[in-house]
C-alpha positions in Angstrom: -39.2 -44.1 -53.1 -39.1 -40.9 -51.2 -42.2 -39.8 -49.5 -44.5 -37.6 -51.5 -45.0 -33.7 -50.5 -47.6 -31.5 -52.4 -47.5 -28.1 -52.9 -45.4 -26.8 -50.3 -43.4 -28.5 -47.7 -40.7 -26.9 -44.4 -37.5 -27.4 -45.6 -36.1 -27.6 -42.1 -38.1 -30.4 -41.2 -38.6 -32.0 -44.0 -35.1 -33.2 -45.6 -35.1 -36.9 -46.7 -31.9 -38.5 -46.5 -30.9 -40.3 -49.7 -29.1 -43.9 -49.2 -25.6 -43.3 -51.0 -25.1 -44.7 -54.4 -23.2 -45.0 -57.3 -25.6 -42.5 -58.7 -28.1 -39.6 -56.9 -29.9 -37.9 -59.7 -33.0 -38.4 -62.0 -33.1 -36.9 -65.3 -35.1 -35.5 -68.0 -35.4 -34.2 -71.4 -37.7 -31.0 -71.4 -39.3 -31.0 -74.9 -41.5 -27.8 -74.5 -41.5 -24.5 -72.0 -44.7 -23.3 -71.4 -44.7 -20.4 -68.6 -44.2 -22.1 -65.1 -44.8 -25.9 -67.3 -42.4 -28.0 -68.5 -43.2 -30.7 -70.8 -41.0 -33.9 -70.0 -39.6 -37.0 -72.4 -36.5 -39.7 -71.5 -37.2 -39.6 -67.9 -34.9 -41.2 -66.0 -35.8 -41.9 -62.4 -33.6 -44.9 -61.3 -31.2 -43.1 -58.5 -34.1 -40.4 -58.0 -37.3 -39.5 -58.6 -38.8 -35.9 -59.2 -41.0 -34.5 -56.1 -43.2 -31.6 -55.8 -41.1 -29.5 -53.0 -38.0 -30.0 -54.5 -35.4 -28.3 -56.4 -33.9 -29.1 -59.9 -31.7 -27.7 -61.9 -32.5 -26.5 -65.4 -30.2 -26.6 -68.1 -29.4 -25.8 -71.8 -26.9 -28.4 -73.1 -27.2 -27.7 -77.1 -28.5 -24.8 -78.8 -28.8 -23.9 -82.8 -25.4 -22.1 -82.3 -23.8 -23.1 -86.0 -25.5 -20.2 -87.8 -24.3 -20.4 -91.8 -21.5 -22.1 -90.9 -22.2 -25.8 -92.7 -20.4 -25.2 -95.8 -18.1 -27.6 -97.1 -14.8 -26.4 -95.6 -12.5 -24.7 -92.8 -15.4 -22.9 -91.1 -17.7 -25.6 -90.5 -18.5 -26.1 -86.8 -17.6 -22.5 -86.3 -19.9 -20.5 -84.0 -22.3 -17.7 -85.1 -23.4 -16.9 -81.3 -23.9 -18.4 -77.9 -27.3 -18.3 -77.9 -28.9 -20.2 -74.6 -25.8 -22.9 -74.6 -24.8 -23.6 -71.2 -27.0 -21.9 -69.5 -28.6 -22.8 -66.2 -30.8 -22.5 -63.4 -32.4 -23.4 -60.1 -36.0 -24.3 -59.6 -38.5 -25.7 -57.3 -41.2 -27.9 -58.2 -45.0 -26.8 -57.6 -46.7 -30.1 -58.6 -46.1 -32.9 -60.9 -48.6 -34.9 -63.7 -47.7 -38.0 -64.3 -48.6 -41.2 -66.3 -47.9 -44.9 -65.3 -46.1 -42.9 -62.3 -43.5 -41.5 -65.0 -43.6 -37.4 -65.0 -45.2 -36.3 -68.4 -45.3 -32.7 -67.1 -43.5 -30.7 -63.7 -45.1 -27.4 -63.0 -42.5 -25.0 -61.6 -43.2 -22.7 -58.5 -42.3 -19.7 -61.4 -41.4 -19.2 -64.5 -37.4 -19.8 -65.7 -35.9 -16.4 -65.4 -33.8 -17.2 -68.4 -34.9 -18.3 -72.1 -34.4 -22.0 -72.8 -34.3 -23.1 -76.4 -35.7 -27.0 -77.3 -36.6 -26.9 -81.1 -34.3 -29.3 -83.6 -31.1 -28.5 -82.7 -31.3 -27.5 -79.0 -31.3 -29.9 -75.6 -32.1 -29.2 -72.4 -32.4 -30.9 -69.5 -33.6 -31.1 -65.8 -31.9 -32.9 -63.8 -32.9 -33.4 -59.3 -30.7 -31.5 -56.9 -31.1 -33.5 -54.0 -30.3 -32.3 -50.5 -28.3 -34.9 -48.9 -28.2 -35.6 -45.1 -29.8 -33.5 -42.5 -27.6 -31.3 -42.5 -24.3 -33.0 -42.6 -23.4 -35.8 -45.0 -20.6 -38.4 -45.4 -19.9 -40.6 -48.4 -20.5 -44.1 -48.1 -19.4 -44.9 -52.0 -17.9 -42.9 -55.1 -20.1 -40.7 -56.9 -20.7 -40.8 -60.3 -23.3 -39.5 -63.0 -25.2 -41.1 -65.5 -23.5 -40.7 -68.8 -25.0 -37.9 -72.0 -27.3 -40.1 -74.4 -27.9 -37.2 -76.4 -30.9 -36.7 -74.8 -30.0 -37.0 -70.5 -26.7 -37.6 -68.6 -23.6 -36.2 -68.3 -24.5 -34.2 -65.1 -23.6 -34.6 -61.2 -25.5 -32.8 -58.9 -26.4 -32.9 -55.2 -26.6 -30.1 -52.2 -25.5 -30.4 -48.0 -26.9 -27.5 -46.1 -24.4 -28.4 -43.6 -21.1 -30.6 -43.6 -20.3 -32.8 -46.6 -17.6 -34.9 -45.9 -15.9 -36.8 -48.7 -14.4 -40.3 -47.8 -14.8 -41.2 -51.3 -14.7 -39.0 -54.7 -16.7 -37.4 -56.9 -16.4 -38.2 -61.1 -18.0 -36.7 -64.2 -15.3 -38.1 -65.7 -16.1 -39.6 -69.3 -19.7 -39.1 -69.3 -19.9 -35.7 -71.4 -20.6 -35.3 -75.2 -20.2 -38.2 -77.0 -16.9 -39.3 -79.3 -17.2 -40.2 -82.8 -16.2 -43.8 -84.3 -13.6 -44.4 -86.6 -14.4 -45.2 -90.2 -15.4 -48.5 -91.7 -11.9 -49.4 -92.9 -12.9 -48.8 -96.4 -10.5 -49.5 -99.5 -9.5 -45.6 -101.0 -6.8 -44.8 -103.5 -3.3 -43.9 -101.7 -2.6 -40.4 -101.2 -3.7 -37.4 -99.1 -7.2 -35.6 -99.0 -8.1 -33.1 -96.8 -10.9 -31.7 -98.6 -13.5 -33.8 -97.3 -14.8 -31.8 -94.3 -18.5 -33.1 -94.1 -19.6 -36.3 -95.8 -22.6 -38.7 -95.1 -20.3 -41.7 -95.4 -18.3 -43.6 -93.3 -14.5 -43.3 -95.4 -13.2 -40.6 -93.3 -13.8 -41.2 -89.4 -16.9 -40.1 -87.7 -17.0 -36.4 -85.7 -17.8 -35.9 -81.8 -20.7 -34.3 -80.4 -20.6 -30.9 -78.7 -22.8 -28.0 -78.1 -24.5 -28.1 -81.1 -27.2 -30.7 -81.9 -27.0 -31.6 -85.3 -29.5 -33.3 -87.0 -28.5 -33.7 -91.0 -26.4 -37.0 -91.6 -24.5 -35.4 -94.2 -23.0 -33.5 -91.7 -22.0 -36.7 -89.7 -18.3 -37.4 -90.9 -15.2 -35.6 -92.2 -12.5 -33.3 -90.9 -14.2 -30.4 -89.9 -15.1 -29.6 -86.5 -18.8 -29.1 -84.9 -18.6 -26.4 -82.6 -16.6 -27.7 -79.8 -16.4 -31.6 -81.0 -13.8 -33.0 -83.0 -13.7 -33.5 -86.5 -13.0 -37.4 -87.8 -9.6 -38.3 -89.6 -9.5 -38.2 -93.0 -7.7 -40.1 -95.6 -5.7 -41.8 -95.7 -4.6 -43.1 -91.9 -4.8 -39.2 -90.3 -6.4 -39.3 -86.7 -9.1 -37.7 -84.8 -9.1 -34.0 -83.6 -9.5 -33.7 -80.0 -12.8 -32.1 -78.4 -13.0 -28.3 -76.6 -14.9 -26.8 -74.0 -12.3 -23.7 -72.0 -9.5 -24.1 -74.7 -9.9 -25.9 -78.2 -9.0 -29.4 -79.0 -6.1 -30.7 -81.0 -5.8 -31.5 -84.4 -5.6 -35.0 -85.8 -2.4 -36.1 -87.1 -1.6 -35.8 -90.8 -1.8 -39.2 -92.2 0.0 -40.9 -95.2 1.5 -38.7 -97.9 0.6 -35.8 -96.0 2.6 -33.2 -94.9 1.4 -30.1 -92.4 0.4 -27.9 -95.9 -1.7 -30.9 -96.6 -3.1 -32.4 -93.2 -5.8 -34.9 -93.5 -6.5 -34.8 -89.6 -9.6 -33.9 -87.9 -9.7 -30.8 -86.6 -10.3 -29.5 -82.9 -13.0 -28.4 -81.0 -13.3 -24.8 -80.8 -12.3 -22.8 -77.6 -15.5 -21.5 -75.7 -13.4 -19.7 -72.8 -14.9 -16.0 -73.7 -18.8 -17.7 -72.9 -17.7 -20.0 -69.7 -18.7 -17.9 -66.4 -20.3 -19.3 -63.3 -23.6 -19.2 -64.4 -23.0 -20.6 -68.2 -21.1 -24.0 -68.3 -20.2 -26.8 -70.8 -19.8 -30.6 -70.6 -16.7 -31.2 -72.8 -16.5 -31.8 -76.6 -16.3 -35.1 -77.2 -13.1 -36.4 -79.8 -13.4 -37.1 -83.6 -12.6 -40.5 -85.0 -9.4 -41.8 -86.4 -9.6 -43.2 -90.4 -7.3 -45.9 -91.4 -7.1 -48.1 -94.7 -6.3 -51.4 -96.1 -7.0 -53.4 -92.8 -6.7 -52.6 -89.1 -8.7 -50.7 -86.6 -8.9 -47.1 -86.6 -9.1 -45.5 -83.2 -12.4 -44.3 -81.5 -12.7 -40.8 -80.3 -13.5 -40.1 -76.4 -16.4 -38.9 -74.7 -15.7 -35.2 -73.1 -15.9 -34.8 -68.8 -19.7 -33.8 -67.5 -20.7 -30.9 -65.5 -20.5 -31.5 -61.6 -22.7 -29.0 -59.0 -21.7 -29.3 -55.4 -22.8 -27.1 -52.7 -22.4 -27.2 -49.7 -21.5 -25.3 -46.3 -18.5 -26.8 -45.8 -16.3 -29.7 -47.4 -14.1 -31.4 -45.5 -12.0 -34.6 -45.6 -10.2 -36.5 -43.1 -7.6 -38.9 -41.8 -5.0 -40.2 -44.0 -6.9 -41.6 -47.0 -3.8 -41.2 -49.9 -6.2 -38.3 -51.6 -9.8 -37.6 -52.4 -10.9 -36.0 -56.2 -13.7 -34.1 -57.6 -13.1 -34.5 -61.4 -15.0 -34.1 -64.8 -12.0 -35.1 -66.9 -12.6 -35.9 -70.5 -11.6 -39.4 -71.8 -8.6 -41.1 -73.4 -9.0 -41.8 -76.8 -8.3 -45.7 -78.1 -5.6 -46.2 -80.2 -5.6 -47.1 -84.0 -4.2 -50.1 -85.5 -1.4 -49.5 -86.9 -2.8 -46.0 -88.1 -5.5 -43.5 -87.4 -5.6 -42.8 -83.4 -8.6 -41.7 -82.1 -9.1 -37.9 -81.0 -9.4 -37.1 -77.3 -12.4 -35.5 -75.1 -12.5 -32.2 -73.8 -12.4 -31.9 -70.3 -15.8 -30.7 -68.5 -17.1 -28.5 -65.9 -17.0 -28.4 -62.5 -18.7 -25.8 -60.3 -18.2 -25.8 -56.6 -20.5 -23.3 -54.2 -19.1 -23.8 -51.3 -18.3 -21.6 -48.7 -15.4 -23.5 -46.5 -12.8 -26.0 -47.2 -11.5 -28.0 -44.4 -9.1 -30.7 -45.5 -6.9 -32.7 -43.5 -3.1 -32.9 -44.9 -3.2 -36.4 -44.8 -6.1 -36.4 -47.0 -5.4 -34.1 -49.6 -8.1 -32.5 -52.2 -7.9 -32.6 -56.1 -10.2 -31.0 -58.0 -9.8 -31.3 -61.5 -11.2 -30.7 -65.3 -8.4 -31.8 -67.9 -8.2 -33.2 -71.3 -8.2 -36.4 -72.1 -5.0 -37.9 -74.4 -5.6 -38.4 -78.0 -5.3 -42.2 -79.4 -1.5 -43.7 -80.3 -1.0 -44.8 -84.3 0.0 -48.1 -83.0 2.1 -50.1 -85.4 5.3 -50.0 -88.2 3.9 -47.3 -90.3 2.3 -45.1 -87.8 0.5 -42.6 -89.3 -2.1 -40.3 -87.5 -2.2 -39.7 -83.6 -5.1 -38.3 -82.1 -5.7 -34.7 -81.1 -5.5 -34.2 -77.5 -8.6 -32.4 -75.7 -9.0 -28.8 -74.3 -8.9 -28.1 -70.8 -11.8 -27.8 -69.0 -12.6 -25.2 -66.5 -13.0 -25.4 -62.0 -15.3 -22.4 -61.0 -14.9 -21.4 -57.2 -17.7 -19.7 -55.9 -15.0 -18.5 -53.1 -11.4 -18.0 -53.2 -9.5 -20.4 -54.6 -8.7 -23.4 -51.9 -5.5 -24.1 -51.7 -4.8 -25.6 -48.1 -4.1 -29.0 -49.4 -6.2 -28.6 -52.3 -4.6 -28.9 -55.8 -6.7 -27.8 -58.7 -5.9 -28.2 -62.3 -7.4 -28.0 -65.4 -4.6 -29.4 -68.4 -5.0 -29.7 -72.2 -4.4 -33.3 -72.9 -2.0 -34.8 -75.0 -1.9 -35.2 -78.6 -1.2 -39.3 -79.5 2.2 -40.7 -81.0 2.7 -41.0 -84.6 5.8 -40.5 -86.3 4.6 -39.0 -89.7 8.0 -37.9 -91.6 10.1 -38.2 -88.5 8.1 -35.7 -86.5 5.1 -36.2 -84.2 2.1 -34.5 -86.4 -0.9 -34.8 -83.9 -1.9 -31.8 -82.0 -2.2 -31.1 -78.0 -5.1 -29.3 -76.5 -4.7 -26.0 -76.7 -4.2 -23.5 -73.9 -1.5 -22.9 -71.1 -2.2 -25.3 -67.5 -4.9 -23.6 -65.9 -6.1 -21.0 -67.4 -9.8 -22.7 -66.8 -9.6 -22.3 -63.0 -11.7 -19.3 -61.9 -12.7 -18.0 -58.3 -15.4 -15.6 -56.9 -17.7 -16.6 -59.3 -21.8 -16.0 -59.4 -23.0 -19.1 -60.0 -26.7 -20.0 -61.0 -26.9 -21.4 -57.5 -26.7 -17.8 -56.0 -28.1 -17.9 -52.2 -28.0 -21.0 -50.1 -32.1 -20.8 -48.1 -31.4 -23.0 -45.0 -35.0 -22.9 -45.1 -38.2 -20.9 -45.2 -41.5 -21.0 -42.9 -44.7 -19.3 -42.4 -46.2 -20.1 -39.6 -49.5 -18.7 -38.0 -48.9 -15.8 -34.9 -52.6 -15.7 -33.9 -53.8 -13.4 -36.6 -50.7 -12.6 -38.6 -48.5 -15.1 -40.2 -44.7 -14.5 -39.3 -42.4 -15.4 -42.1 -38.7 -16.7 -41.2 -36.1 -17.8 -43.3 -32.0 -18.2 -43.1 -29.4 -18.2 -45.6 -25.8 -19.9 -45.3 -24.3 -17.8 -48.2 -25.2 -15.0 -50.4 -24.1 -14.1 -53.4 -24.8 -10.2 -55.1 -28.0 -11.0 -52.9 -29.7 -7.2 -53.3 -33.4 -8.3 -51.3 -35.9 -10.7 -50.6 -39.2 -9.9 -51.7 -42.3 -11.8 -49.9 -45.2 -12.7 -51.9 -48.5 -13.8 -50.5 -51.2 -15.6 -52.8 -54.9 -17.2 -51.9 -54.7 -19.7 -55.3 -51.1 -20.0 -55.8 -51.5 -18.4 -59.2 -51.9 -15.0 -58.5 -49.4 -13.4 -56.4 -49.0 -9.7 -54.4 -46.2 -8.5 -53.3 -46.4 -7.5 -49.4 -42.6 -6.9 -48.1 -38.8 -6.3 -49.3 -36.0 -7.4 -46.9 -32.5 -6.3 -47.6 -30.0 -9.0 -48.2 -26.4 -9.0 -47.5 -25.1 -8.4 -50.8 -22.2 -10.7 -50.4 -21.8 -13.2 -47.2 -20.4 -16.2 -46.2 -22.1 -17.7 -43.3 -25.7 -18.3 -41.4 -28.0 -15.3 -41.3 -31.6 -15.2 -40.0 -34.5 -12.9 -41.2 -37.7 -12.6 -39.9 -40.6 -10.4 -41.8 -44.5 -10.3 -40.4 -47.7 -10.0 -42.7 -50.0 -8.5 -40.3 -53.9 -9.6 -40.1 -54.0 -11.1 -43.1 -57.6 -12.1 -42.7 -59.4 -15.3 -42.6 -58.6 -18.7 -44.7 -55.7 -20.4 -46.1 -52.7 -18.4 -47.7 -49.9 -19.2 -49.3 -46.0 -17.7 -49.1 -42.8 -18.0 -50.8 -39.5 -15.7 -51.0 -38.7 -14.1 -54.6 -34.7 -13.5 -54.2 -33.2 -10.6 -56.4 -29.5 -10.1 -57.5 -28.0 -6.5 -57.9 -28.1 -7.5 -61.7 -32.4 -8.0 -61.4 -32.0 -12.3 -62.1 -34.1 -13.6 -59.6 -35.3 -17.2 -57.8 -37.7 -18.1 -55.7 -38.1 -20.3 -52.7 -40.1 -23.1 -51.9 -43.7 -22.5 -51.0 -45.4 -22.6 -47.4 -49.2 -22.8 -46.6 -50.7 -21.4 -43.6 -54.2 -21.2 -42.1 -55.4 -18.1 -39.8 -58.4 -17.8 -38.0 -59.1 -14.1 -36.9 -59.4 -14.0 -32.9 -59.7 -10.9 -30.9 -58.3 -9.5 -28.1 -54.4 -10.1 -29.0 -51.3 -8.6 -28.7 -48.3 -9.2 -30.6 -44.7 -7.7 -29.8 -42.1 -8.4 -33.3 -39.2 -9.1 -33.5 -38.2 -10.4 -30.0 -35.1 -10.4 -29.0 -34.6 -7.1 -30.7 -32.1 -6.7 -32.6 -32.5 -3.7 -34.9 -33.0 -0.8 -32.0 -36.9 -0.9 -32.5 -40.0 -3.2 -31.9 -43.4 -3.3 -33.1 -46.6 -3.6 -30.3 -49.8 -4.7 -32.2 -53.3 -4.8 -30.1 -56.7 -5.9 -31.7 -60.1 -6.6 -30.1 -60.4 -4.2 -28.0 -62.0 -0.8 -27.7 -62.1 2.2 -24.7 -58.4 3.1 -22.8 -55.7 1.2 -23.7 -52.4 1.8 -21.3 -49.2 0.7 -22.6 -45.8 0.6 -20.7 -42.5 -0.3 -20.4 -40.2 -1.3 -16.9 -36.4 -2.8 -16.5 -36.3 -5.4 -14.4 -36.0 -3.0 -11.0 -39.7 -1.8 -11.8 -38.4 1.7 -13.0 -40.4 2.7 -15.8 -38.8 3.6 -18.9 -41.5 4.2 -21.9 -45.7 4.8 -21.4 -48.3 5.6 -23.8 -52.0 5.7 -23.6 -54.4 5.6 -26.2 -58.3 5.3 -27.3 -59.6 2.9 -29.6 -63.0 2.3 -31.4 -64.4 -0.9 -31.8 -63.0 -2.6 -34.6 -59.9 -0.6 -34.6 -56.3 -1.7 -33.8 -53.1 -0.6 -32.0 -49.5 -0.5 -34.0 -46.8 1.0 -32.3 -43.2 1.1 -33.5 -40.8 1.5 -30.0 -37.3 2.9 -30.4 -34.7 1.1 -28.3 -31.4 2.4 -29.6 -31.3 4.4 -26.1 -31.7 1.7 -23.7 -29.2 -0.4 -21.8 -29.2 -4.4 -23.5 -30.9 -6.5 -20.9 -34.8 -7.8 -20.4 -37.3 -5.5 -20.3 -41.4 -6.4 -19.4 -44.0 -4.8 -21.7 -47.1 -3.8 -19.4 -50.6 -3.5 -21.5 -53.7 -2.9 -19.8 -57.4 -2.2 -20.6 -60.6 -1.9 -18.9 -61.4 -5.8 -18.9 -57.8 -7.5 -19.7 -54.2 -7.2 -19.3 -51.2 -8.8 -20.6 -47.5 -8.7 -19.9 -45.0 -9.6 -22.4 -41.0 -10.2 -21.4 -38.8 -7.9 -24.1 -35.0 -9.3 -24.8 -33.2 -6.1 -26.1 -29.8 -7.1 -27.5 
């Protein structure tokens, strides 16, 4: 059990490092969205448990995407509009209510910046994004994810601020939307019907599970498709069509008596390339059932490939290990015997946010996302192969590796039949990787090394680092006594886009007494926004202070604050031979205090001493100009 941190916590000090498993993520359903509240069911916390501090990533699996499209024929399955599929986001966690020590609610440091739909026909899910190692991390086993229930699964995710080093792989593969079964070998007529597109009952095989959550059981079976899940085999002996996700899946083969004007095969999953973009991502349609008569086993359809998240500063592998892979591949469909092969999954998603690949030649890199192989018709009349699945798609938030890194994303294979001397099952759709994309904007936009606030006698400084940014446009700081109510007190410019550490610094001066509360709100160019994790910090007001910011100086100017003090104040500047180089003298009242912005952009680099004097004190501050 990880140790327990309320309210805000320093990232930089306070990384736990995870033991390696099979697994490294908790789960959730998230049944209701209520502001900065999230109401939680199916929580899953065996490989890692949701903590106040921490980030998770939100995520909208299903959405009521099918529109009018439920008729019985052709266009069921097809998609009226996007909606919130796919979408996703980072998030911290502000505090957690739990029951039994299971999370009923998590309230969120903000509000989602994006709408999240969970009514009949919608899922979405949070799932932990834990930070491994501190900062570097090595594998000690394969990595895998729990697999989609229809509720939680089907997602890998995990962070390194530094080094992750992979002496082992990473696999989604398999563990996307479900596949549907094959039918219950029932007794029909001979002959060819491809009419039956939805049916409640179990004579034509089962469809797979996709983007859309469907909920009405007459909907369940037949040839159609269901949004990117393939539709079941029909009869009599046709297979499975193959599931979609970047291109669509492939059809099911025709079965007995049929010819291509008269295909009983399920069809494929539909193509969702024109929605797929680094910040909306699909697991992969899973495959449609074969249907097979008069004895025998019709095939199964396959489960589509997950999602997989890794970021990290760098990934490297090393040695001569034979080949490492990060993979969301969807699944192989079963075979049908003799008739009625199974349809194949779609392969899934993965999205990698990394800023540098370093891998050894001896230890090549395979990333990968490809369709599974539709199911063989197995026997002496072999009659319906499976579709094969879509590709998946590989999003880069850099340029394409390709250093001894292959990436791929394939349509899979359509299975063997030999229906009237010619192989009638369909292959995923699409040309070899089209799904790869690079320079992407992913919903993991800027890497915060970490954030603090920290007390600087009566003013709180406020530092932070990034390790990449992405469209990064500025940092705003916000400031709050409750840690409901928050104001606004600085913008920082970001880099726009940058690979590599950067520092910022920012100063809320004189805050006042008590205990205050900080966090970063990060803005792209395109105005989505995130926020950072939040940090506490107690002042006490004392007088008689000075305070010189920023120091080194970077930026050809520094700031001089005095307080607590009244009457002459004498304020000077000397190089490190005693000449002096800047002087000012001013008067102050009692309760009034000194700012002074000092221009450097004319003085030599080197170390400087800041000379400050007044009737009863005087200090002497050392000034690195750089």
């Amino acid at each position: 059990m990880k140790k327990l941190r309320l309210y805000f916590f320093l990232i930089a000090s306070c990384m736990i490092s995870k033991f390696a498993f099979s697994q490294v993520n908790g789960y959730a359903k998230v049944t209701n969205i209520s502001d900065q509240t999230l109401t939680l069911s199916n929580v899953d916390e065996t490989f890692d448990t949701f903590e106040a501090g921490e980030q998770v990533i939100i995520i909208q699996i299903q959405d009521d995407v099918i529109g009018a499209n439920t008729n019985n024929d052709a266009n069921f399955g097809n998609l009226d509009a996007i909606a919130s599929a796919g979408l996703y986001e980072l998030a911290t966690i502000l505090s957690i209510n739990e029951i039994v020590g299971v999370p009923i609610t998590i309230n969120l440091t903000s509000a989602p910046s994006r709408t999240y739909n969970t009514g009949s026909n919608s899922s979405v899910q949070i799932v932990t994004f834990p930070q491994l190692g501190s900062p570097n991390f090595t594998t000690t086993a394969d990595i895998t994810s729990l697999s989609w229930d229809g509720n939680v699964g089907g997602v890998l995710a995990f962070q390194v601020t530094g080094t992750l080093t992979l002496n082992h792989n990473i696999s989604a593969n398999g563990v996307g939307f479900r596949g549907g079964n094959a039918n219950g070998n029932t007794t029909l007529p001979a002959g060819c019907d491809n009419s039956v597109f939805i049916t409640n009952t179990n004579s034509t095989g089962e469809k797979g599970e996709g983007i859309y959550k469907s909920t009405n059981t007459l909907h369940d079976f037949g040839r159609a498709k269901i949004l990117n899940a393939g539709g079941g085999g029909s009869f009599l002996d046709a297979g499975g069509g193959g599931g979609g996700n970047f291109s669509e899946g492939g059809e099911g083969g025709w079965g007995f008596n049929c010819g291509a004007a008269g295909a009983a095969g399920g069809l494929g999953g539909i193509d969702l390339s024109a929605h797929i973009t680094g910040g909306r991502v699909f697991m992969g349609g899973g495959g449609g059932g074969g249907q097979i008569n008069f004895g025998g086993i019709g095939g199964n359809g396959s489960n589509g490939g997950g999602i997989v998240f890794v970021r990290a500063g760098s990934l490297v592998t090393t040695g001569t290990c034979g080949g490492r892979t990060i993979s969301a591949n969807g699944g192989g469909a079963t075979n049908g015997v003799s008739n009625g092969g199974g349809g194949a999954g779609a392969g899934g998603t993965v999205v990698l946010e990394v800023t540098t690949f370093i891998i050894d030649a001896g230890c090549p890199l395979t990333v990968e996302a490809n369709g599974g192989d539709g199911g063989n018709a197995d026997g002496i009349l072999i009659r319906g192969g499976g579709g094969g699945g879509g590709q998946g798609a590989v999003i880069y938030s850099s340029t394409q590796p390709t250093s001894n890194v292959t990436t791929t994303t394939t349509p899979g294979d359509a299975g063997f039949d030999n229906s009237i001397g010619s192989q009638s099952a369909g292959n995923g759709g699409g040309v070899d990787g089209q799904g790869v994309q690079d320079n992407q904007n992913t919903g993991l936009p800027v890497e915060l090394l970490y954030f603090i606030a920290e007390a600087n006698q009566s003013n709180v400084l406020l530092r932070w680092a990034t390790i990449q940014e992405i469209n990064n446009k500025h940092f705003i700081i916000q400031r709050s006594r409750d840690l409901k109510s928050w104001t606004s007190i600085d913008i920082v410019k970001g880099r726009g886009n940058y690979k590599g550490l950067l520092y910022y610094q920012a100063l809320d001066q004189l805050p006042g007494d008590g205990l205050f509360y900080y966090r970063l709100k990060q803005v792209d160019f395109d105005g989505t926004s995130a926020y950072s994790s939040i940090e506490g910090v107690s002042i006490k007001v004392i007088n008689a202070q000075l305070l010189v910011f920023p120091n080194p100086i970077v930026e050809q100017s520094f700031q001089v604050q005095l307080r607590g003090v009244s009457g002459q104040v004498h304020l000077k500047v000397v190089d490190m031979v005693g000449k002096t180089i800047w002087k000012e003298e001013n008067t102050l009242k009692d309760g009034a205090y000194l700012l002074r912005k000092i221009t450097t952009s004319d003085w030599p680099a080197g170390i400087y001493i800041l000379k400050v004097s007044t009737n009863t004190q005087t200090w002497q501050q050392r000034i690195v100009v750089k």
